[in-house]
C-alpha positions in Angstrom: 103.5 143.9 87.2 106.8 145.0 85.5 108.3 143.2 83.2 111.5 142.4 85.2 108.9 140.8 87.7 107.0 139.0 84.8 110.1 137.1 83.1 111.1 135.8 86.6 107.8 134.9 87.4 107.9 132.8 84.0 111.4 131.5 84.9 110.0 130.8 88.4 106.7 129.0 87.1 109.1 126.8 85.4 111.5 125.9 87.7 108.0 125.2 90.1 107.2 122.9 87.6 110.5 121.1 87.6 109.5 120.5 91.5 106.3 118.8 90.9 107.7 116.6 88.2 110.0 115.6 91.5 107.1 115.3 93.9 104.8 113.4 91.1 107.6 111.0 90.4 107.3 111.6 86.7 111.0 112.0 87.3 113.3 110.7 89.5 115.8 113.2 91.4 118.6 111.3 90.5 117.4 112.5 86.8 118.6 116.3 87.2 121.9 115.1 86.4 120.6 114.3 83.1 118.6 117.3 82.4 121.9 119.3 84.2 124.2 117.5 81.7 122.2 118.1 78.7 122.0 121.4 79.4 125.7 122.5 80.4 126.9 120.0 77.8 124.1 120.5 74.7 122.0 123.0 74.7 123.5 125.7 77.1 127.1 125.9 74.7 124.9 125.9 71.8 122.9 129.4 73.3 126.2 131.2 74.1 128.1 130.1 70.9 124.8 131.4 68.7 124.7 134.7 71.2 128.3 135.5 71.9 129.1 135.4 67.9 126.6 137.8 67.3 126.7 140.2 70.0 127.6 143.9 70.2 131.4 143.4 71.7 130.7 146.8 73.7 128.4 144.7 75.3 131.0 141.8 76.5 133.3 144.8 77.4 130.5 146.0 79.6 131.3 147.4 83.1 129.1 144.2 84.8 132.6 142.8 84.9 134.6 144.9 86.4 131.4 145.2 89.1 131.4 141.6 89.6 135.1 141.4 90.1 135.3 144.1 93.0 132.3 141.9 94.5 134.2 138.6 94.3 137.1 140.0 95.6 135.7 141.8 98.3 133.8 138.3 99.6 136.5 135.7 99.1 138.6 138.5 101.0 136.4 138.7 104.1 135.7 134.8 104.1 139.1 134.2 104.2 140.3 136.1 106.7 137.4 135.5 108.8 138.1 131.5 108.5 141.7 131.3 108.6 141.6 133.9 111.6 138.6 133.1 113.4 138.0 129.2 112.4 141.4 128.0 111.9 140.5 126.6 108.9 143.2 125.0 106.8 143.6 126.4 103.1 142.2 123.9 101.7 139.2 124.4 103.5 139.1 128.0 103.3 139.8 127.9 99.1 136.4 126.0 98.8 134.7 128.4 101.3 136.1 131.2 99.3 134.7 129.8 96.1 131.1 128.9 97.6 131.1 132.9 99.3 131.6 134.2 95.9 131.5 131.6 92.5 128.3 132.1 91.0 126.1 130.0 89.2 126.4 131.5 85.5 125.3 128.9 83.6 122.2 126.8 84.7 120.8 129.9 85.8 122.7 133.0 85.3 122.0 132.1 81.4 118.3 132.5 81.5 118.2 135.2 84.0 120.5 137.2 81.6 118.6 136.5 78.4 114.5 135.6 80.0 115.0 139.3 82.3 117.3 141.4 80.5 117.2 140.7 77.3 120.5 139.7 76.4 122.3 136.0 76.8 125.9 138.0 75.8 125.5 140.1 79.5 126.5 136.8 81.5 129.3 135.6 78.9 132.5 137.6 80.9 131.6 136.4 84.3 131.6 133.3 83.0 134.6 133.1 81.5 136.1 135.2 84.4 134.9 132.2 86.7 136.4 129.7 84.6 139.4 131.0 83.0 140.5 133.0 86.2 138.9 131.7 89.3 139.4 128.1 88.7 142.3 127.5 87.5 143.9 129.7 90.0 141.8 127.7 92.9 142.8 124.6 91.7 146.6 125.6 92.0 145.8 126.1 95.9 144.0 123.0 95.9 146.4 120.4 94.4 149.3 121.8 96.2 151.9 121.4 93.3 150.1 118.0 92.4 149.2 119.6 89.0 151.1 121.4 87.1 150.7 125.3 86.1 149.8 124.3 82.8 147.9 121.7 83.2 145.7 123.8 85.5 145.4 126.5 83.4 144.1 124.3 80.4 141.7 122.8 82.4 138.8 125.2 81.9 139.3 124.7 78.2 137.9 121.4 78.5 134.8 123.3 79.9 132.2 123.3 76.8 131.1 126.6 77.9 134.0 128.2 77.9 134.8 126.8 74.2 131.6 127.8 72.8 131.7 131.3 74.5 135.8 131.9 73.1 134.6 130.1 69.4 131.6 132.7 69.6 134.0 135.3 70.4 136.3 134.7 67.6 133.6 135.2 65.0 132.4 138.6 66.7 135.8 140.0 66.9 136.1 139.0 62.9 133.1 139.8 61.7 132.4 136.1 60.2 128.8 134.9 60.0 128.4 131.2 59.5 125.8 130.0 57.0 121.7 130.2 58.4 121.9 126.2 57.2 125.0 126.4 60.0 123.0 128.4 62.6 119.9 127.0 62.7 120.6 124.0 64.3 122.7 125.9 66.9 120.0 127.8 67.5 117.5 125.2 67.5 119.9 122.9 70.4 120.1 126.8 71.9 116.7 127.0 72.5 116.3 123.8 74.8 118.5 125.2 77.2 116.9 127.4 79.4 113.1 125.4 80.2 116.1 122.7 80.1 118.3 124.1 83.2 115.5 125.2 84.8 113.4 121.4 84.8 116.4 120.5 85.8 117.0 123.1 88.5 113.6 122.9 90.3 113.9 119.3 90.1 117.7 119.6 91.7 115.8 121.6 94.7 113.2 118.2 95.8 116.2 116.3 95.3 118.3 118.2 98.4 115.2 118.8 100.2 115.6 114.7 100.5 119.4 114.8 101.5 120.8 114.1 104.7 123.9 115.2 105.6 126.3 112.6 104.9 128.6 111.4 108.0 132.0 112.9 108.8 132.1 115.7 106.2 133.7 118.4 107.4 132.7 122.0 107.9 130.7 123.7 110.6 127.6 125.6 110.5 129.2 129.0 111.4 131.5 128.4 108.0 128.2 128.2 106.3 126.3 130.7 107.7 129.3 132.8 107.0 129.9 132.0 103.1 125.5 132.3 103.1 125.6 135.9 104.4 128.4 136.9 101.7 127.3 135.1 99.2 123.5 136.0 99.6 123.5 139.2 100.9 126.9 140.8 100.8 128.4 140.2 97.0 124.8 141.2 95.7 125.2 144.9 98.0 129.1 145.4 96.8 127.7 144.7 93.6 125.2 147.3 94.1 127.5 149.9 95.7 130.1 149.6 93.1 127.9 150.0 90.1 125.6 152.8 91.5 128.3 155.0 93.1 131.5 154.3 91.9 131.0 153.1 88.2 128.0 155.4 88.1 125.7 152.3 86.3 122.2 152.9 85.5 119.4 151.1 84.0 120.0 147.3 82.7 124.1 147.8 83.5 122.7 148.7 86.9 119.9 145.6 87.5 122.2 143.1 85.4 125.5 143.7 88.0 123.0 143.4 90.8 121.3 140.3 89.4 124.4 138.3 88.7 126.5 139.4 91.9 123.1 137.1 93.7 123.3 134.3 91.8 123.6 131.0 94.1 126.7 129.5 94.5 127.2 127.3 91.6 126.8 123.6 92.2 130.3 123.1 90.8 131.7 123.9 93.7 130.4 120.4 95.4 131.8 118.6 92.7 135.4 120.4 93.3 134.9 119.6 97.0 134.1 116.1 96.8 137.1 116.1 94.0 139.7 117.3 97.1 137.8 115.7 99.9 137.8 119.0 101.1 135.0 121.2 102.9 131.9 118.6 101.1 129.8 119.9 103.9 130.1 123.4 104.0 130.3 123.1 99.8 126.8 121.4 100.1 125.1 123.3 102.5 125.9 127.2 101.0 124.4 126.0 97.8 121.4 124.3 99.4 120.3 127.4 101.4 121.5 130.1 98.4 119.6 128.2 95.8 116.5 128.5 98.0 117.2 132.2 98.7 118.0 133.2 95.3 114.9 133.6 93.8 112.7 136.0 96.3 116.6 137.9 96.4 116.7 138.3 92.2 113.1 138.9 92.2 112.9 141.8 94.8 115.7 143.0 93.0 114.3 143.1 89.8 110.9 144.4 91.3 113.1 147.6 92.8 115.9 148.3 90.1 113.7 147.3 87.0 110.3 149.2 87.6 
């Protein structure tokens, strides 16, 4: 077994056992927003503060951004068109569909599968701020019509505790400054929870919507989520691939890591802006739902191909 396929079956044992804790009832599923808050609002910042600061900045410059970007586009492109043209959505519905065809999860699980399969926590850090300093505030403009200011919804993802520690940890690369080890080891130490943290608490996320039903009157059809599924699932991950391989000529773990990330599920942020806007809750739900389940055998057939 490579050792791509080992570190996800490590990541996968974990998240297993995040399940059973479900099933067993050690934990309630109501309790994944615990774990999910400690994570994004602890332990996860903590990891990317102590990784970014350190990091090789040729390695935040990488080319995985400028492949994830041409992926993103390319999805939220055919979504929309195909919704506004096809469905008749309204924009507010298509702006969440775009989001849940393309926005990936970067932090609950893009962290560990950027530093548990390749090595390297710094590899996700520009997609994520990409998704939060570019994609949100831009879809929150289309979503409040003019109810929030420009500048209001461009600060927004500074109150984002990811987005601070990753730009603090990006200020000390770019200047060279190391803190004190008597700084860093507790950073690191509230770094290290994050990961078995995010993944307890994703496995545990997964018996919680297997208990769901589909709340009454949402809106959204099942062709809208089939559609965001496909791209999301299947097409962002191949544009990904296409772009890297044969147009940014990528190889090795530039190659795996723009695949890897580009099939990410849709992150579960994307309810929470749905439900915000009373928009599209359904089809927001569902495409996370179904790409969280696919995710894994995707990013682990990947890894089992690209990293052997």
């Amino acid at each position: 077994m490579s050792g791509v396929v080992a570190a996800f079956a490590a990541l996968v044992s974990v998240a297993v056992l995040g399940y059973v804790i479900g099933v067993t009832g050690l934990l309630r599923a109501s309790d994944e927003l615990t774990l999910s808050r400690l994570a994004f609002f602890v332990a996860t910042p903590a990891l990317m503060f102590a990784t970014v600061s350190k990091a090789d900045l040729g390695a935040l410059l990488s080319p995985v951004l400028l492949t994830e970007v041409i992926a993103v586009a390319f999805t939220q492109l055919v979504f929309v068109l195909v919704a506004k043209l096809a469905f008749r959505r309204s924009t507010r519905q298509v702006t969440i569909g775009a989001l849940a065809s393309s926005y990936v999860n970067a932090g609950n699980l893009g962290v560990p599968i950027s530093l548990y399969v390749l090595g390297d926590a710094a590899l996700i850090a520009p997609i994520l701020l990409f998704q939060l300093l570019v994609l949100t505030p831009v879809s929150f403009l289309i979503l409040d019509k003019g109810a929030r200011s420009p500048r209001a919804a461009l600060l927004l993802p500074f109150r984002n505790p990811l987005t601070v520690a990753s730009l603090l940890g990006l200020a000390l690369a770019v200047s060279g400054v190391s803190l004190p080890v008597a700084v860093m080891r507790p950073i690191d130490l509230l770094g290290g929870a994050a990961v078995p943290v995010a993944l307890l608490a994703y496995g545990l996320s997964l018996y919680g919507s297997r208990r769901q039903a589909p709340a009454p009157g949402e809106d959204g059809v099942g062709k809208d989520i089939a559609l965001a599924v496909a791209l999301k699932a299947v097409a962002q991950p191949v544009v990904a691939y296409l772009t890297a391989r044969f147009a940014l000529h990528l190889d090795g773990t530039h190659l795996l890591a723009a695949t890897l990330f580009a099939a990410l599920p849709t992150a579960q942020n994307i309810y929470v802006y749905a439900v915000t806007y009373d928009t599209a809750r359904r089809l927001a739900r569902g495409t996370i739902l179904v790409t969280t389940g696919l995710s894994i055998p995707i990013m682990t057939a990947i890894g089992a191909v690209l990293g052997s």
